[in-house]
C-alpha positions as CSV (number, residue, x, y, z in Angstrom):
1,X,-68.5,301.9,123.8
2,X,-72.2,302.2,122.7
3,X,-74.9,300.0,123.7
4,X,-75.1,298.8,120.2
5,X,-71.2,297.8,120.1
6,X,-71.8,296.1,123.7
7,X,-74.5,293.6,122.3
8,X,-72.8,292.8,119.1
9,X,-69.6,292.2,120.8
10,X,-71.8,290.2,123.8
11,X,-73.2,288.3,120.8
12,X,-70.0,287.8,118.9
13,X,-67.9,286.7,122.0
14,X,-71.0,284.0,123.1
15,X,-71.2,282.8,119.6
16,X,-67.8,282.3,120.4
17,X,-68.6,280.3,123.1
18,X,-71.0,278.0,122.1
19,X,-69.9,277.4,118.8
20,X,-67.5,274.4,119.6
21,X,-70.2,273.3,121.7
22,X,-72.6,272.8,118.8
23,X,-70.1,271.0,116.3
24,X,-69.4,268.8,119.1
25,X,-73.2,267.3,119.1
26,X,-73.6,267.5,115.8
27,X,-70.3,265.5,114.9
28,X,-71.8,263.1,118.2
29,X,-75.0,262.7,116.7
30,X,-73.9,261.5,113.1
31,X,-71.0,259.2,114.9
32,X,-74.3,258.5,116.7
33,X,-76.6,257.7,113.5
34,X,-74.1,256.0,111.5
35,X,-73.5,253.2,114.0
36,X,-76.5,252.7,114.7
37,X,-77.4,252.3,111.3
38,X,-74.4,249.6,110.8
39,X,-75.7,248.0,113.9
40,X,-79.3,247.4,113.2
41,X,-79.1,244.5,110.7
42,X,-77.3,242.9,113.3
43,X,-80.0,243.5,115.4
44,X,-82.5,242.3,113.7
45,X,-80.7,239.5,112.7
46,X,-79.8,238.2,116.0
47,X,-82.9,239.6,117.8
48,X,-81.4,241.3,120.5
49,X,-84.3,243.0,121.2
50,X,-86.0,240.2,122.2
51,X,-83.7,239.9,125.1
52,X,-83.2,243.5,126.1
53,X,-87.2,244.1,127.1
54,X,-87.8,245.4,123.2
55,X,-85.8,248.4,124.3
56,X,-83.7,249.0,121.0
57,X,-80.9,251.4,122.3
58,X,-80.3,248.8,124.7
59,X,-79.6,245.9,122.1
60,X,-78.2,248.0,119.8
61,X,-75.2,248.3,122.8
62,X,-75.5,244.7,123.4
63,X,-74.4,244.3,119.9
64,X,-71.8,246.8,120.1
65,X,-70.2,245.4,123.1
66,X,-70.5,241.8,121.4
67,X,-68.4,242.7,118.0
68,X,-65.9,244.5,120.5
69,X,-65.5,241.3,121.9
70,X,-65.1,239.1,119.2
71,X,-62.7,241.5,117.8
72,X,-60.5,241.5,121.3
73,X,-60.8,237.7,121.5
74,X,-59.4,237.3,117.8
75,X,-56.8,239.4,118.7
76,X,-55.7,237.3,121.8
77,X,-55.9,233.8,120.2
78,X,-53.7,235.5,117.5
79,X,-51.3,236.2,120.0
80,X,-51.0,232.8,121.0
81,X,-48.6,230.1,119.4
82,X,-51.5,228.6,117.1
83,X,-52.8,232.2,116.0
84,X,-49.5,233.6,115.2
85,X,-49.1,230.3,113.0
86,X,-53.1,230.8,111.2
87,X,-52.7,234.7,111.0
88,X,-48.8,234.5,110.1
89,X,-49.0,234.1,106.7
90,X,-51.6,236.8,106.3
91,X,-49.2,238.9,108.1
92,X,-45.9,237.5,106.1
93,X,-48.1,238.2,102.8
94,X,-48.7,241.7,103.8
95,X,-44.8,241.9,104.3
96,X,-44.5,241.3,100.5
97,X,-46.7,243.2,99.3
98,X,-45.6,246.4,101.2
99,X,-41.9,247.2,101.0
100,X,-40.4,249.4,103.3
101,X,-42.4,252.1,105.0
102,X,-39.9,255.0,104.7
103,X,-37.6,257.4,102.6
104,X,-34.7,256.1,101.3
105,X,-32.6,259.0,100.5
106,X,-33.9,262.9,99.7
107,X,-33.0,264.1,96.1
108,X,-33.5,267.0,93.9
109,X,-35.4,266.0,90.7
110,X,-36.1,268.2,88.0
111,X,-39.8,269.2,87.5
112,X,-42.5,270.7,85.4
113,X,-39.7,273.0,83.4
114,X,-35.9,272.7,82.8
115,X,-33.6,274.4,85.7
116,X,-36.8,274.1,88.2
117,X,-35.8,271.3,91.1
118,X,-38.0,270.1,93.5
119,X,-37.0,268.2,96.5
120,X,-38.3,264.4,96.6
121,X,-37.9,261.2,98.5
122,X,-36.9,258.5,96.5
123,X,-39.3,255.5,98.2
124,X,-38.6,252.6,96.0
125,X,-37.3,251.1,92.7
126,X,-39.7,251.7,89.7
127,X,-41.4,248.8,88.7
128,X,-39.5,246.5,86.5
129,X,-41.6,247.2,83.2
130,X,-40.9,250.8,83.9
131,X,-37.1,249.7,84.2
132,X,-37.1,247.5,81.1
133,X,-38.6,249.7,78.8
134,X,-36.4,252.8,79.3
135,X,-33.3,250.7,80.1
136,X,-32.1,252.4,83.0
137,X,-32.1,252.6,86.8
138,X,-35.0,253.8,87.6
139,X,-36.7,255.0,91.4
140,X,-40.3,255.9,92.6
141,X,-39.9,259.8,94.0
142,X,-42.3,260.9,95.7
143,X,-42.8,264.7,95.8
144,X,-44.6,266.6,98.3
145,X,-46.8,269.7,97.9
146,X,-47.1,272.8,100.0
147,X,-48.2,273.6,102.0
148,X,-49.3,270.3,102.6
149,X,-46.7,268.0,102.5
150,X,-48.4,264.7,103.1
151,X,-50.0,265.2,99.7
152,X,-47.9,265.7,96.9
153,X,-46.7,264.0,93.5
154,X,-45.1,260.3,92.0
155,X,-42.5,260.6,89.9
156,X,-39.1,258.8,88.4
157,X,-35.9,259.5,88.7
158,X,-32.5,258.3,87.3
159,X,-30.2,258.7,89.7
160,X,-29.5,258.0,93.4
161,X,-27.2,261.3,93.8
């Protein structure tokens, strides 16, 4: 091999190398920006920096650490007796609202042309206008795409079978 074809492959093989290395801080330093920016209202509204020597990195992780707690002692008094009865209903209301979190049977529906099926996963009724004004049985399908399969398409079907 040349010397040429040595330094490009050198050159290809440590961009290689430090590649990941450079995403890494740049995805650290706009985690790194971001939160800051969220936490500096509460800073200045509480005036942390007041009790951190005016050193602002400092009270901005005092405020961190003090929203970390509040959020892990609201957790804990809703694990007690009284919590589960004050956060309960917000958690039986949530229940109502979302139905089951699954598939409840796989079906082939008919889509975009006659004679083309598409497999689908029938997820719940259709709503009851949808129901009324076509006077059948109706279910939600939903129908995934590929290759992605967590996206995909809503549609009706019919029939359970």
């Amino acid at each position: 091999m040349s010397l040429s074809g040595r330094l490009r492959t050198s050159f290809a093989t440590g961009l290689l190398l430090v590649t990941p290395l450079a995403v890494t801080l740049f995805v650290l330093q706009f985690v790194f920006v971001r939160t800051t920016g969220l936490l500096n209202p509460l800073v200045q509204a509480t005036r942390l920096t007041n009790y951190t020597a005016n050193v602002e990195i400092v009270a901005q992780l005092l405020a961190a650490l003090l929203i970390d707690a509040g959020i892990t002692l609201l957790g804990y008094l809703a694990s007690w007796r009284l919590g589960k009865r004050l956060f309960g209903g917000v958690e039986r209301a949530i229940r109502l609202v979302q139905r089951s979190a699954g598939y409840d049977a796989v079906v082939l529906v008919e889509f975009l042309r006659k004679g083309v099926y598409a497999v689908g996963f029938i997820t719940n009724e259709a709503p009851r206008a949808t129901r009324r004004a076509t006077n059948e049985d109706l279910y939600s399908v939903f129908l995934p795409n590929s290759p992605n399969p967590t996206a995909g398409a809503f549609g009706s079907s019919s029939r359970r079978d």
